[in-house]
N, C-alpha and C positions, 0 to 999 in steps of 0.2 A: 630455503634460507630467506631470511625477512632484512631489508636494509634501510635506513632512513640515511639521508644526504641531505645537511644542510637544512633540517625539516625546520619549519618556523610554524606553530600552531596557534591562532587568533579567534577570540571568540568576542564579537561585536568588534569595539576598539581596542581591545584586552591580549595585550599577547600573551600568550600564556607557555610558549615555546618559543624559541629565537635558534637559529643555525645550532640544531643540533645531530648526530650523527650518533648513530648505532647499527650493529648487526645482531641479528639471532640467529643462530645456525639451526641447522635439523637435530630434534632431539631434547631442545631446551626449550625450560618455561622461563616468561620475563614477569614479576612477579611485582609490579607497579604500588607505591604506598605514598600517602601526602595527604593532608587534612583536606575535609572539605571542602569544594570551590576552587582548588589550585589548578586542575583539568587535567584531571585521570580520565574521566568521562571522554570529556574533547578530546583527547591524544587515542582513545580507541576509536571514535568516531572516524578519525580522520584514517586511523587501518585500516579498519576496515574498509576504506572508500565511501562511508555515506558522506563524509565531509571533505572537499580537497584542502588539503593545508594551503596557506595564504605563501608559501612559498618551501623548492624545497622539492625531493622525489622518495615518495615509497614505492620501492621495489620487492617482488613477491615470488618466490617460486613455490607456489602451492596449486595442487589441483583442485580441493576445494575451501573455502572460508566460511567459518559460520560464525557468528557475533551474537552474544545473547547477552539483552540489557534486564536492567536491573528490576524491571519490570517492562512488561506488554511485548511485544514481536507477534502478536497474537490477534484474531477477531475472539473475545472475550464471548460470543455467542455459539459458537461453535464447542463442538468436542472432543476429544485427545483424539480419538480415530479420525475425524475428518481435518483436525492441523496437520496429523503425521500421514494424510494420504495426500492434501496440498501438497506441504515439506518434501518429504521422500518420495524418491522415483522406484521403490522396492514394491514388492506387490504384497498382497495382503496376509500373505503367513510370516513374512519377515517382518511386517505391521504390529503384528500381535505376538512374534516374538520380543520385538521390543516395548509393547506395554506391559507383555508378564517382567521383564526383565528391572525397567523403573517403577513395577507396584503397582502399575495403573489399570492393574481389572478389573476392581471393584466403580471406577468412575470413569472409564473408559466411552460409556455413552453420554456421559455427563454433559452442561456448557460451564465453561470454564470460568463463566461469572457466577457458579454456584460450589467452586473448590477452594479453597486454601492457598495462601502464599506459597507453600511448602509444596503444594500439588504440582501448581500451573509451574512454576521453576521445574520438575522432575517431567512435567508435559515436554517443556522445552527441549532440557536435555535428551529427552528419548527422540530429538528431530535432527542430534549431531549424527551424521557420516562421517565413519573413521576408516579413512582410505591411504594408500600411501599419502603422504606429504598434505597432510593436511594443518588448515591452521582455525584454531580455535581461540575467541576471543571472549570473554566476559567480563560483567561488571559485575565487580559484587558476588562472585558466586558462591561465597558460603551463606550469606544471609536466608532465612526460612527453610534449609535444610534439616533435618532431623539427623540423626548419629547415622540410622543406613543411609539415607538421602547424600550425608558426605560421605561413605562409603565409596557407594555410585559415583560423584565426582570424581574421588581421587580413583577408582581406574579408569574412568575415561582421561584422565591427565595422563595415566602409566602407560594405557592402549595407543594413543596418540604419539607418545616421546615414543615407544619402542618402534613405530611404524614410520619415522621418520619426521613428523610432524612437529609444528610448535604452539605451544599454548600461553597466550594473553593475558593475566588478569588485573582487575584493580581492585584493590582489596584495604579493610583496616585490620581483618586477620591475617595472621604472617602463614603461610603456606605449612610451616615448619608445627607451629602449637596445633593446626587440622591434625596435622600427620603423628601428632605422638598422643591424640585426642581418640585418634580413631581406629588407626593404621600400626603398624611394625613400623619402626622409625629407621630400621636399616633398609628399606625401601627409598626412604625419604633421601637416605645418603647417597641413593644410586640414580639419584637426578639429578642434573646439570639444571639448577636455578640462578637465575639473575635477579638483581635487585634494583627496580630505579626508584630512589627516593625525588618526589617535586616537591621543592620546598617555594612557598608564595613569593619570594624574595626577588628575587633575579633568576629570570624564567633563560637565561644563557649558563645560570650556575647548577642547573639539576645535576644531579651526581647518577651514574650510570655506574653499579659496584657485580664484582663478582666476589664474594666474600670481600677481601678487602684489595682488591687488586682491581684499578681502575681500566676498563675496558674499551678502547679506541676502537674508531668503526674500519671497516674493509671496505675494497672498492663494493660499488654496487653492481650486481649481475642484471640485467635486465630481461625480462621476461616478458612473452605475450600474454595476458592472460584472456584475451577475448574467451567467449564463452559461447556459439553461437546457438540461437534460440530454435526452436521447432516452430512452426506459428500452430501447428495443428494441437501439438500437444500443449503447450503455452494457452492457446484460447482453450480447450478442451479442461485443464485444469483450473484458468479464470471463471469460465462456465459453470462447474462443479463448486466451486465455495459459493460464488452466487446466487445460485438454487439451495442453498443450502442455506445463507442466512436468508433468506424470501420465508423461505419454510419456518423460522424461528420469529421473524419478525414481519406477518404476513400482512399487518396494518402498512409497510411501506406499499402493499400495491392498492388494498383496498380503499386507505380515505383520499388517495388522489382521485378514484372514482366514484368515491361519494362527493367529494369535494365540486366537480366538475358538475353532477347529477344537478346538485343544489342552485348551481352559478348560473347553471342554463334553462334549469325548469324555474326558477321565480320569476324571472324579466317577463317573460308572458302573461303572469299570474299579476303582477305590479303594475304593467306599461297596459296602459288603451288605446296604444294605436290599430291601424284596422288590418284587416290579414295581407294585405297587397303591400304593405309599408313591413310587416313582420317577415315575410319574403325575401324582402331586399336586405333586409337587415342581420337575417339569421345567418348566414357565412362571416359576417364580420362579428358578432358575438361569440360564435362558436371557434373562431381562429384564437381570439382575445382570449377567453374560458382556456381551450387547452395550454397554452404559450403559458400563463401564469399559474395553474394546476403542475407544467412540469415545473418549473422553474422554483414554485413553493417544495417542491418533491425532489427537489438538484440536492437536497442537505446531504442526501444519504451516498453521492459517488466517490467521492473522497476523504470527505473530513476524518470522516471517524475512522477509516483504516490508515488514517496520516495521524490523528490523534492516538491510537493503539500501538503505535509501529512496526504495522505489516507492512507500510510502503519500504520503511530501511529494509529490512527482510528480503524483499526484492531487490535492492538494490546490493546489497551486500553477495546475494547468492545470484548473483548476473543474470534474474529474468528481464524480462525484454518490457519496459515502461509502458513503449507504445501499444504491444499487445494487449495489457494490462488496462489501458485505456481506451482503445479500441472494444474491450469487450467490457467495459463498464458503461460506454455509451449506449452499445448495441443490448445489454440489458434494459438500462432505461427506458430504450425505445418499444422494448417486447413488453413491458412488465406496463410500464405508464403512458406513453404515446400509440400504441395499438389499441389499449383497450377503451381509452379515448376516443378514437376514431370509429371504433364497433358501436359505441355508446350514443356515438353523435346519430347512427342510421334511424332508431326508434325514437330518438329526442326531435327529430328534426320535423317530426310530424306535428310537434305543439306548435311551431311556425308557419303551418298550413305549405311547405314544401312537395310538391311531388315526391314521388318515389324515383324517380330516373334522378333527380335534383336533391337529390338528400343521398342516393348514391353516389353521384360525384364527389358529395361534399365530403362524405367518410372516406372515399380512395383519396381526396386533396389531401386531407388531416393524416391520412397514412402515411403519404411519403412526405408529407414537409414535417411528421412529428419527427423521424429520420434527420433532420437539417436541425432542428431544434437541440435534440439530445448532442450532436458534435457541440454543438456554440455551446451548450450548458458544460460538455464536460472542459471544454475549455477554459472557460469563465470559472471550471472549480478550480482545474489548477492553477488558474491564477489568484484566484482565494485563498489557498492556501496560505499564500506570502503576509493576507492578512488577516490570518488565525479567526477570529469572531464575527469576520464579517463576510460570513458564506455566502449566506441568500443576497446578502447588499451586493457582492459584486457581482452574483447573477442576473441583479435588478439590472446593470449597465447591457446584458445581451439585446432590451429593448429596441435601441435604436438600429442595431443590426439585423433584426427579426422583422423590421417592419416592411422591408421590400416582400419578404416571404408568405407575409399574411396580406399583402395587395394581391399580389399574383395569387394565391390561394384562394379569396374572396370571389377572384374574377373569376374564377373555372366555374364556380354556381352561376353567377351572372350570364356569362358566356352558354351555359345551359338554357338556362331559362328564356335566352332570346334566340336559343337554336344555333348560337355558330357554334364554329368547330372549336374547343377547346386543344387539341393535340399537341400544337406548340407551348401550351402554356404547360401541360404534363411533361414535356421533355426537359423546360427551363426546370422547373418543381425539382422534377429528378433526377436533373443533372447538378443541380447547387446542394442535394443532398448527400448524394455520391461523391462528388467532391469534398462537400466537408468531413464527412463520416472517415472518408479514406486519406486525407491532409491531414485534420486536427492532432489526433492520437500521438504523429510523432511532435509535433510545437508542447503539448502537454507534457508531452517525457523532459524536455527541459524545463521548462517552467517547474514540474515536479523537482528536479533534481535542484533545481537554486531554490527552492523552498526548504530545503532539506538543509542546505548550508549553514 
């Protein structure tokens, strides 16, 4: 059962819902219709949980939710097999039973930036669970279907109602002209639909109809729905999409380290000073060079899966933010901060460094790139909030960075006149350890008011 209490739904300063109250029982679709802009959209958002209403309680008793918009829930680079091994916890025969099932054999290795309207929607749909009491939500879901395509649709609506579950949508086709379009229409008659029309007017007058008999809400039943997360299996499957888009878009690891190549072998080749001054100076070039290498390289932790809408995705099917973040930092660090620091051991010979001295400076760059990648993925979630200015507000991690690449600089210093470096390795590794294991969960919030 699904309940709204008092729900008020607000989009900027725009209400677009005021105290309004519904139930939907097990069994029944609510079949949403209103011209564009009146916030069909926003009122699924906020079912779903990617948005909390501005006032007002939804209540849910479903074991799972799945929400699919109108376009993206998807990394566009990827393929119908590697969304529906993310998505679904089934293993790989019931994988491919459900690509034969929505058609998707023939582009099943595909990337989904090379399919169809009409595909990527039938990708989607083959990543619903239909489980007892399930709730299902969409926008728009007849749009770029084909006549089997709504086929497919309408029994996942009949498999859903008969299991207990309820189904969501917003639509300008009426449920009813699908079903005598495509379907036996005495089917159609053996489903309990509702109707809420939102008219732009007075967002307290939306009419909430059952045929024509006006439908008042019931108390609300309250439910837990925590979810709670695995970290093993949770990193394990953030792990898995990330080598996967790396493999697709394998320039995000390479021109960081060309990038860095270039920044650090010219200054030699430009600058005349003599090799005793190149010395002293190559830890603080090489600290500078990686710090702005990762930071030009931060584009790729968030944006684009907050721009695509995989982050709702997460959100909606109760994976766990911080994990999510947690192992997008710890990529960063593997992919563009280690290779960094392997890079710096042979570079560091154009600065006339030892080898003992050009090995410290690669183990410093190791674990402060570690420190580096938390502040960045931090700094993206909070970018996020201001959509175009990604790299800008990763430019602001500078003045935070700057204690990091002092102490960092000094452990070659400290090499090179013989003392002991050790405490300045423990400081190193303990500001990174901390941040790597802190940030992750401040990100999951920052993510979630982005989302609002």
């Amino acid at each position: 059962m699904l309940t709204a209490k008092n729900l008020t739904v607000q989009r900027g300063k725009k209400i677009l819902l005021k105290e309004f109250n519904l139930t939907i029982k097990p069994g029944e679709i609510l079949e949403i219709t209103g011209a564009n802009g009146v916030g069909k959209t926003s009122l699924l958002r906020t079912i779903s949980s990617i948005t909390p209403p501005a006032n007002g309680e939804i209540l849910i008793d479903a074991l799972c939710t799945a929400y699919i918009p109108t376009n993206g829930g998807y990394r566009h680079e990827l393929t119908a097999m590697q969304i529906l091994s993310d998505f679904l916890d089934d293993c790989d025969s019931t994988i491919l039973t459900r690509i034969d099932k929505f058609g998707l054999q023939e582009i099943k290795h595909k990337p989904l930036l090379s399919l169809s309207d009409g595909q990527k929607k039938r990708v989607m749909l083959a990543t619903i669970e239909v489980k007892e009491k399930s709730l299902l939500i969409i926008d728009e879901p007849f749009n770029a279907l084909d006549k089997q395509g709504l086929r497919l649709l309408l029994d996942l609506f009949l498999n859903i109602c008969s299991k207990g579950g309820i189904v969501i949508i917003a639509t300008h086709l009426p449920l009813k002209t699908i079903f005598e379009n495509t379907r036996d229409t005495t089917e159609f008659d053996s489903l309990k639909i509702k109707s809420l029309e939102i008219t732009p007017m007075e967002p307290k007058g939306w009419k909430f109809f059952n045929g024509a008999k006006y439908i008042t809400a019931q108390g609300p039943i309250k439910v837990d729905q925590k979810n709670a997360s695995n970290f093993h299996n949770e990193f394990a499957r953030n792990l898995m999409r990330e080598f996967q888009l790396v493999k697709f878009q394998f320039s995000d690891v390479s021109w960081p380290a060309i990038l860095f190549l270039m920044i650090v072998s010219v200054i030699p080749i430009g600058a005349t000073a003599d090799s005793k001054s190149f010395m002293n100076i190559a830890s603080g070039i090489f600290w500078v060079a990686t710090l702005l290498v990762m930071i030009s390289a931060s584009n790729r932790l968030l944006q684009p899966e907050f721009n695509q809408g995989v982050i709702e995705q997460l959100i909606v099917k109760k994976r766990s933010l911080s994990i999510y973040c947690f192992t997008k930092a710890m990529i960063h660090w593997v992919l563009v901060g280690l290779p960094l620091s392997l890079l710096s051991l042979p570079l560091s010979m154009l600065y006339g460094l030892p080898g003992f001295a050009g090995l410290e400076l690669a183990k410093s760059l190791a674990i402060g790139s570690l420190f580096i990648s938390g502040i960045l993925i931090f700094f993206s979630a909070l970018g996020l909030m201001a959509r175009q200015a990604q790299t800008v507000i990763s430019l602001l991690s500078l003045p935070i960075l700057i204690p990091l690449m002092i102490f960092g600089s000094a452990i070659v210093g400290s090499t090179l006149d013989g003392a002991s470096v050790r405490n300045l390795y423990m400081l190193l590794t303990s500001m990174s350890l901390f941040c790597i294991l802190t940030v992750p969960f401040i990100c999951e919030k920052l993510i979630v008011l982005a989302t609002e």
